[in-house]
MARPAVEX-496580 format. One record per residue (C-alpha): z, x, y. Coordinates in steps of 0.5 Angstrom, whole numbers, padded with zeros to 4 digits, always signed. Each point is the difference from the previous one (the first is absolute). Layout:
ZXY
...
END
This chain:
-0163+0361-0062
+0006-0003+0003
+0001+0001+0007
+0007+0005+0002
+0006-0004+0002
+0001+0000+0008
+0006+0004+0004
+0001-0008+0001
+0000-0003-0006
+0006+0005-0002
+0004-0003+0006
-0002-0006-0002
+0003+0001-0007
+0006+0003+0003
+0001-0005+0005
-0001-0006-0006
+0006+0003-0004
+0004+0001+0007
+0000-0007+0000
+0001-0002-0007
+0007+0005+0000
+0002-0002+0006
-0001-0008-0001
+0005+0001-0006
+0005+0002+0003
+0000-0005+0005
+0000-0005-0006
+0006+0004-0004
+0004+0001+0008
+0006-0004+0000
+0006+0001+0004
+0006-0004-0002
+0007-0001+0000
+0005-0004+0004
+0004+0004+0005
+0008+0001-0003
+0006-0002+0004
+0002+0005+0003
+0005+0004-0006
-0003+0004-0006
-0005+0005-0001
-0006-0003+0005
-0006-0005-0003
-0005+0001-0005
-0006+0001+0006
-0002+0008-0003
+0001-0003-0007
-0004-0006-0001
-0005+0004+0004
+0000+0006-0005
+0001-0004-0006
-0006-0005+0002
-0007+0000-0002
-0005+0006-0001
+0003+0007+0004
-0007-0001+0004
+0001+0008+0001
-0008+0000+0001
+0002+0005+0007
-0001+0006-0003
-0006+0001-0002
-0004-0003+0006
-0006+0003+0002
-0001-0001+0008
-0007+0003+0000
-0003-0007+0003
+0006-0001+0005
-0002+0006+0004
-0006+0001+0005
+0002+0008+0000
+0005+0003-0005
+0001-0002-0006
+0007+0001-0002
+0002-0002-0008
+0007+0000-0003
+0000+0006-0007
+0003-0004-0006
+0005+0006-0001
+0002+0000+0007
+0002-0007+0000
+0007+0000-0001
+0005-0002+0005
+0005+0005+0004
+0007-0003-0001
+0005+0000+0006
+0006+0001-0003
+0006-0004+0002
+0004+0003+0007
+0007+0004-0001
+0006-0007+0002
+0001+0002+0007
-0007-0003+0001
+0002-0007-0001
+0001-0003+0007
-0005+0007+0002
-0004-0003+0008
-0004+0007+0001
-0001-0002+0007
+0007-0001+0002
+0003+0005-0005
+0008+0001+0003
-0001+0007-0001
-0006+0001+0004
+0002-0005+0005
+0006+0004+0003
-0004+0006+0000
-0002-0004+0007
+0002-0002+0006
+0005-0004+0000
-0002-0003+0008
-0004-0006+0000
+0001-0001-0007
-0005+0005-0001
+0003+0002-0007
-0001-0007-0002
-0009+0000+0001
-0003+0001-0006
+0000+0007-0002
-0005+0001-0006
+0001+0005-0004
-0006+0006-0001
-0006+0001-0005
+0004+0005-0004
+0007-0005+0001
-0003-0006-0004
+0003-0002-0006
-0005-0002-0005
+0004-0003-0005
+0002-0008-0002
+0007-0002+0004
+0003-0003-0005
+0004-0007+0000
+0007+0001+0001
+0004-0003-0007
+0001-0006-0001
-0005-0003+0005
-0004-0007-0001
-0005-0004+0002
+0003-0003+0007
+0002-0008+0000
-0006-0005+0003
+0000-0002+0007
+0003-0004+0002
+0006+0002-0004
-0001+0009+0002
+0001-0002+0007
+0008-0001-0002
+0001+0003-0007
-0002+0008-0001
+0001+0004-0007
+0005+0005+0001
-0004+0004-0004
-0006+0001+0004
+0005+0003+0007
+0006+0002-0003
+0003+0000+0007
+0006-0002+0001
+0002+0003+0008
-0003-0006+0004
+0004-0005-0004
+0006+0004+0002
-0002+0002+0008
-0003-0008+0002
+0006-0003-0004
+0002-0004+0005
-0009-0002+0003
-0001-0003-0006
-0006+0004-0002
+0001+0001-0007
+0005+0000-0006
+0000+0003-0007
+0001-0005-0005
+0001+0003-0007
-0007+0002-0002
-0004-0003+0007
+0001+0002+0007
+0001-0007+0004
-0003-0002+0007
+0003-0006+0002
-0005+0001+0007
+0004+0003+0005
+0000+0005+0004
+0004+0004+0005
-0002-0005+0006
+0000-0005-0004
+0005+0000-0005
+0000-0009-0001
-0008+0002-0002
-0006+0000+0002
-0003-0007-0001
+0005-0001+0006
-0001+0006+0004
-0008-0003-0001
+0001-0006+0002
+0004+0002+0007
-0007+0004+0001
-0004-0005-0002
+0003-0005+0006
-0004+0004+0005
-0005+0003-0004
-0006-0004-0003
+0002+0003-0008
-0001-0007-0002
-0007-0002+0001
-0004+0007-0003
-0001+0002+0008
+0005+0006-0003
-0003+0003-0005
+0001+0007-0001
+0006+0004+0002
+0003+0006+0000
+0007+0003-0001
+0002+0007+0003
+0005+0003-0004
+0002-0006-0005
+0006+0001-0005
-0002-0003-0006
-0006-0005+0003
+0004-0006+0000
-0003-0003+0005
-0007+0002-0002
+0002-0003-0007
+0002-0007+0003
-0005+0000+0005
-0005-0001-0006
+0003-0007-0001
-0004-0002+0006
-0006+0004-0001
+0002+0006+0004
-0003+0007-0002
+0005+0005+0002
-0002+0007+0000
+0007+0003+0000
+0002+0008+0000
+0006+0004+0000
+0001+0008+0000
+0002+0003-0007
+0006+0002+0003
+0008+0000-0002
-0001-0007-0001
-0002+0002-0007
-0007-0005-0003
+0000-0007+0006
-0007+0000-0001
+0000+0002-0008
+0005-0006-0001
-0005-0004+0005
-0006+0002-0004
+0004-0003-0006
+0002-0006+0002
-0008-0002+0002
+0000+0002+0006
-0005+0003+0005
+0002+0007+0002
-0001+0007+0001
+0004+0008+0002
-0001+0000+0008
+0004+0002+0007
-0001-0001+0006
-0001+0008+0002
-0005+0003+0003
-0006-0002-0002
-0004-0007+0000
+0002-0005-0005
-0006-0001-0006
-0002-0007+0003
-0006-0002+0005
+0001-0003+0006
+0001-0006+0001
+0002-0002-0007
+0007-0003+0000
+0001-0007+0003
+0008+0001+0000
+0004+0007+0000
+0008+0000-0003
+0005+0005+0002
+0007-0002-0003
+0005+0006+0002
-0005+0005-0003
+0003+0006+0004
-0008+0001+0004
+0003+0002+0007
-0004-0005+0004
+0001+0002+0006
-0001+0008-0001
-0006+0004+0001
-0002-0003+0006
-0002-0007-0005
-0005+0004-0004
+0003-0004-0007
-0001-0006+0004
-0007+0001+0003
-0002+0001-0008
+0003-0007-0001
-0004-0002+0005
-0007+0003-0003
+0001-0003-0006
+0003-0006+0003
-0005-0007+0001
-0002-0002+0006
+0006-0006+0000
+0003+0004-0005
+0009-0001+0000
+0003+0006+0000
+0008-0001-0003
+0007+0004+0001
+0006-0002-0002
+0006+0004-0001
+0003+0005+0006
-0001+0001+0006
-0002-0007+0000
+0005-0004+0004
+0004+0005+0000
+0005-0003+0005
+0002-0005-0005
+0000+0006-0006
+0002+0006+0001
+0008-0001-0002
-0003-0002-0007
-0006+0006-0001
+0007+0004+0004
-0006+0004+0005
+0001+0002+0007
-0002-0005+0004
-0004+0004+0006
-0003+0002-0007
-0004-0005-0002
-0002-0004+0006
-0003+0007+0002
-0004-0002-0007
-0001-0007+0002
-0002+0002+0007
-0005+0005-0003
-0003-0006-0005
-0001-0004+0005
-0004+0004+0004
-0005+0002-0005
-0001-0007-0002
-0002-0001+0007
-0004+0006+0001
-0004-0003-0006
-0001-0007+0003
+0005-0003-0006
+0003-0007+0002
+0008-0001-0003
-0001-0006-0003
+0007+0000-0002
+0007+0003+0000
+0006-0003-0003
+0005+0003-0005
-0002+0007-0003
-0009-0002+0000
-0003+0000+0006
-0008-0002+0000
-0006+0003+0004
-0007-0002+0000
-0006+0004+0001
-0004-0003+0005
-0007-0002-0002
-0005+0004+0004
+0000+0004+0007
-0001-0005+0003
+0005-0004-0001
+0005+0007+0002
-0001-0001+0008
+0006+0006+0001
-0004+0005-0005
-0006-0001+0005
+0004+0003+0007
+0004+0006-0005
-0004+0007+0003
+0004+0004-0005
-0004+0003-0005
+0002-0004-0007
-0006-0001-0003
-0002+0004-0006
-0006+0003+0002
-0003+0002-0006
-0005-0006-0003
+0003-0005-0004
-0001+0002-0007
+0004-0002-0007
-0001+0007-0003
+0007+0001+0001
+0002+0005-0006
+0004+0006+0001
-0001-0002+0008
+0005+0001+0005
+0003-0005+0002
-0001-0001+0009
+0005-0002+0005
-0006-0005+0003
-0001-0007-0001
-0006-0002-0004
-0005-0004+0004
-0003-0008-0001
-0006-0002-0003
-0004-0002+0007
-0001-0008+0000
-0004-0004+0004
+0005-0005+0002
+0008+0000+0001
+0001-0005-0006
-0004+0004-0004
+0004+0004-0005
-0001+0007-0001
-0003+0003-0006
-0002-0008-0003
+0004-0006-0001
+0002+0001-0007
+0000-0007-0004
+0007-0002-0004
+0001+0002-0006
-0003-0002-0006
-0007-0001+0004
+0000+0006+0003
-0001+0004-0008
-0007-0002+0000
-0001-0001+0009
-0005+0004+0002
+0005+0007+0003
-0001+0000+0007
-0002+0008+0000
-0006-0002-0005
-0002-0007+0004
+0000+0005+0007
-0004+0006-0004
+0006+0004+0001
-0001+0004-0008
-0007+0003+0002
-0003-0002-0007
+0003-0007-0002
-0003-0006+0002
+0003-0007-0001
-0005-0001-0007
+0002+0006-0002
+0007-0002+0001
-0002-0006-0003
-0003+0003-0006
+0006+0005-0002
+0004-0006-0001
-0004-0003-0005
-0002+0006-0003
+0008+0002-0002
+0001-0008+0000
-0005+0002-0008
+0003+0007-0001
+0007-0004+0001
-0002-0006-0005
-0002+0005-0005
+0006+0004+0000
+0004-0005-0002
-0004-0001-0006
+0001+0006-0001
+0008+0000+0001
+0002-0006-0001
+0007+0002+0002
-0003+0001+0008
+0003-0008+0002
+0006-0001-0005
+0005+0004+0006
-0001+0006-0005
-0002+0005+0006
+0003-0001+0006
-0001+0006+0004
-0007+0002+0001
-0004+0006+0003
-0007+0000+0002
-0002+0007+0001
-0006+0000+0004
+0001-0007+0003
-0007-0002+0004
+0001-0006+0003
+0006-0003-0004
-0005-0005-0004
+0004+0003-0007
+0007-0002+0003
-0003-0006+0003
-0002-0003-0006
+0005+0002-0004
+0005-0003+0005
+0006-0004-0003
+0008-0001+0001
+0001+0004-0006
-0002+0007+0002
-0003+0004+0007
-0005+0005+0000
+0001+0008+0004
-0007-0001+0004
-0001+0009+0001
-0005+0001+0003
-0002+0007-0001
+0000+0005+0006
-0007+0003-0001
-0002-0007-0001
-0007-0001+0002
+0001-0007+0004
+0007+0000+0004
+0002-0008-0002
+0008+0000-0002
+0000-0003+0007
-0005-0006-0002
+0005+0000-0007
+0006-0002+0005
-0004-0005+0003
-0001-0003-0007
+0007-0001+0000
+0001+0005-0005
+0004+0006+0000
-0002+0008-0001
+0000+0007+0002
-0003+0007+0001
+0000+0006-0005
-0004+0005-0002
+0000+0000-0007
+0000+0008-0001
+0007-0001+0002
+0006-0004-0003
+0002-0006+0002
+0005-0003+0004
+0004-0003-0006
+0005+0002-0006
-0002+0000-0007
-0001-0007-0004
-0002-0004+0006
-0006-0003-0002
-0002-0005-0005
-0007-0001+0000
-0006+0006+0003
-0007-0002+0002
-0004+0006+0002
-0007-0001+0002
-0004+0006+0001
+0005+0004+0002
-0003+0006-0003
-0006-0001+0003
+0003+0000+0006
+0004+0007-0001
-0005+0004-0004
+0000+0007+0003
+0008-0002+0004
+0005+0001-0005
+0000+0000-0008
+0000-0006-0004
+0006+0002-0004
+0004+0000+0005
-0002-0006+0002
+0001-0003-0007
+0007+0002+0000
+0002-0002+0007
-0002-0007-0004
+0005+0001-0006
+0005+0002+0005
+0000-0007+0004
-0002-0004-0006
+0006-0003-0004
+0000+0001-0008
-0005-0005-0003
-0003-0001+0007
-0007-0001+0001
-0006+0004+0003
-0007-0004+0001
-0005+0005+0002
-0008-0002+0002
-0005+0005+0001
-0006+0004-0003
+0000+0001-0007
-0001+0007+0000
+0008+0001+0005
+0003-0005-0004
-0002+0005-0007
+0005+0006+0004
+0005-0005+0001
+0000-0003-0006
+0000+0007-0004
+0006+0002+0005
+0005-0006+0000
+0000+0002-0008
+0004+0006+0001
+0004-0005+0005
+0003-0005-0006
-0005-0005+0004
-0004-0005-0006
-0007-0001+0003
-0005-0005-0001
-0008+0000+0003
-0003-0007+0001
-0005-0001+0004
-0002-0003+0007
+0000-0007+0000
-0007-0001+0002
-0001+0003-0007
-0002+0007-0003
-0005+0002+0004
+0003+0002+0006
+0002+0007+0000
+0007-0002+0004
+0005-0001-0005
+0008-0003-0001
+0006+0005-0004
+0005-0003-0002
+0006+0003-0001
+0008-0001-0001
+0005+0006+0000
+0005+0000-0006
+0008-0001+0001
+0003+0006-0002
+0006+0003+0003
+0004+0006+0001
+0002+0004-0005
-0004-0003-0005
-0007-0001-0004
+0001-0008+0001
-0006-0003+0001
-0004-0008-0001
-0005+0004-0002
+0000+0006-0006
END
């Protein structure tokens, strides 16, 4: 009598044919096509994937009985279809949910209150596709996009008109042209840089991450790049319609912010330098709390740059035709911030002068004799979102000698993307060790290497602004890095391990955000989306279609999206990018089909208002 077959010999079965289905979509997987040169309707990626090998669609008759210990959850044939998101009304075209204008002047106009993010509420979200406006194309390659932007994908002509005269930006029959000035330096920032890098070691990979308050249209970001500086740039959405839009489409790393009221989205100590030229931040108001929030976000023998009034107000007043007792108040003020926070002036000439933070306390022998209560009292903590920000000065890592810097010596840039980060190295990040760390490079260095088989397309220049959801320790940007792109390290906001601050320690820029809330950018910015386990991470927080079209929203038509995680996740995420005009592939983990966590590919169609009109039918 033959024996019964087990319960294990079913699953065996079951897995066998898995295996065999999925095997062959990585055979047919192919992903091709040459990026287009700026003009026509967008390049072939969502076609030849659609078009080449077999449909692999083997997602929806899975049964994940064996990938579960308790529940046993399957997927009903008759009930397989995608939920279609249909298109967004026009007006939606350049739609920012958090910095909707409407909104916005529903707040206080004081301390730029109104310019925060304001989200809308559950029953405020859109669930449609923002559509691209008519006409938009595939932005031009780096280093091209840093001078030439497509009219079509801002059309917005109100900055050629108001900063004629600053050299920030021309329209030129169908492109916007930005020949590299700005309102403080209209002969270019090349040369407004070199000026700074006579005093500031820009030159040599000391100076590697920056940021820019308030930034126009990011050009000195855009010619920083040229000397292997990561500038995270910002600037409010305000009257001054789309600076960071246009910065986003020249290639440059930018995102929606202001100096209000609450803290900047950033760890401490992160930035080797901080920029501010004529951005309008009152310096000098509210007792320096915008200045201590420089401080906090500032290393420790970090620059801080000005230029533009008040400084050397008494050679400049005629020309910026201001009261003189005005701006030597605003001077005065400045100043006495700057020593407050032991910053040294390092230089003043023209309109820019130059402090730097001073390495440790002890190194600021004014600070031990202050009796004031200006220190922040509350533990130093990198949980900065939706913070107030605090009118105290945030305190130094102790060190053990006066030479010693606080927080670690950072090596230069490029050794110090794979330098041990001084928060691992002195246990800072509970959980992370220097092997670990170790071993996070090499794991993403083979996740990487793989990827590119994938998508042969990752190292042509074809994606130049790339986000990584759930950034961990930066090892995926680290092995991505290139002069052709840059990767948005967000670290998520109920991310287990708080590690952005080790990130910018790498020499690698990033931000905050929780991804149950849109973010800080506009429509089309992004070129290439890498999510790992992002939905493990946010089961039971928010819902996945929301967080799927937050990633439509960002994604630029015929962008692509890399998702990695358990199979059973990716199965719902496959089954809802299909109604979302995405074409998907499954492939498997590059250590073969036994390992349940899985890769999802996908590219989102080119289709515009007004129109049908996609790669992919």
């Amino acid at each position: 009598m033959a024996p019964k077959p087990s319960s294990g010999d079913g699953r065996t079965r079951s897995w066998v044919q898995i295996f065999i289905v999925v095997g062959l979509c990585l055979f047919f997987y192919i992903l091709g096509a040459w990026q287009r040169s700026g003009f026509g309707k967008g390049d072939s990626i969502a076609m030849e994937i659609t078009k080449t090998g077999s449909d692999c669609n083997i997602v929806s008759n899975l049964n994940f009985e064996t990938h579960h210990g308790g529940e046993v959850e399957t997927i009903n044939e008759s009930e397989s279809k995608s939920k279609i998101f249909e298109p967004c009304k026009s007006r939606y075209t350049d739609y920012t949910p958090c910095q909707d204008q409407r909104r916005a002047m529903t707040f206080p106009r004081n301390n730029m209150i109104y310019r925060e993010r304001h989200c809308p509420a559950e029953e405020e979200k859109l669930h449609c596709l923002i559509p691209a406006p008519k006409g938009y194309v595939t932005p031009f390659p780096w280093p091209k996009s840093r001078d030439y932007v497509p009219f079509a994908n801002a059309p917005y002509k109100s900055l050629t008109v108001e900063k004629a005269i600053q050299n920030w930006i021309q329209y030129e029959g169908n492109v916007f042209r930005f020949p590299g000035g700005g309102t403080q330096f209209p002969q270019g920032a090349d040369k407004y840089i070199d000026q700074l890098a006579a005093v500031i070691p820009i030159k040599n990979g000391t100076v590697r991450t920056a940021l820019d308050t308030g930034c126009g249209v990011a050009s000195w970001g855009a010619y920083l790049l040229s000397r292997n500086v990561l500038a995270m740039s910002f600037a409010p959405r305000d009257s001054h319609e789309a600076q960071v839009q246009f910065a986003l489409e020249r290639g440059v790393p930018a995102v929606i912010g202001v100096l209000g009221t609450i803290k900047l989205p950033y760890p401490s100590r992160a930035f080797d330098m901080a920029h501010c030229s004529r951005c309008l931040i009152p310096w000098g108001g509210n007792d320096g709390t915008y200045l201590m929030e420089v401080d906090r976000v500032l290393r420790p023998g970090g620059y801080w740059v000005l230029s533009g009034p008040p400084i050397n107000w008494k050679t400049n007043y005629k020309s910026w035709q201001r009261p003189r007792d005005e701006l030597e108040e605003e001077q005065r003020k400045i100043e006495d911030i700057a020593k407050l926070l032991c910053w040294e002036k390092k230089f003043e000439k023209g309109e820019i002068a130059i402090w730097q933070k001073r390495v440790n306390t002890d190194s600021c022998p004014d600070r031990q004799d202050d009796s004031r209560d200006i220190f922040c009292k509350s533990p130093v903590s990198d949980d900065v979102w939706y913070e107030k920000m605090e009118t105290c000065i945030t305190p130094y890592p102790t060190v053990e000698s006066s030479d010693e810097v606080a927080g670690g010596e950072l090596k230069t840039f490029p050794s110090r993307l794979y330098a041990v980060p001084p928060r691992i190295s002195s246990g800072s990040i509970p959980g992370i060790s220097v092997e670990a760390y170790h071993e996070d490079n090499n794991k993403w260095k083979r996740h990487v290497k793989a990827y590119k088989k994938i998508n042969k397309l990752i190292d042509t220049g074809r994606y130049r602004n790339i986000m990584d959801m759930n950034a961990g320790l930066g090892s995926f940007a680290a092995a991505l890095e290139s002069s052709k792109l840059w990767v948005m390290n967000v670290v998520p906001t109920i991310a287990e391990k708080n590690t952005l601050g080790a990130i910018y320690e790498r020499g690698l820029i990033g931000i905050y955000h929780d991804w149950c809330e849109a973010f800080s950018t506009y429509p089309r910015t992004y070129d290439l989306i890498h999510a790992h386990a992002i939905f493990r991470l946010y089961k039971d927080k928010c819902k996945m279609e929301d967080i799927l079209l937050e990633m439509d929203r960002i994604l630029r038509p015929e962008g692509a999206v890399i998702f990695r995680d358990e199979v059973d996740v990716l199965v719902k995420v496959k089954k809802m990018i299909g109604g979302m005009r995405w074409d998907a592939k499954m492939v498997d983990h590059e250590d073969g089909p036994l390992v349940a966590e899985k890769i999802l590919v996908a590219v989102k169609q080119y289709w515009v208002v007004g129109g049908n009109n996609s790669t992919s039918h």
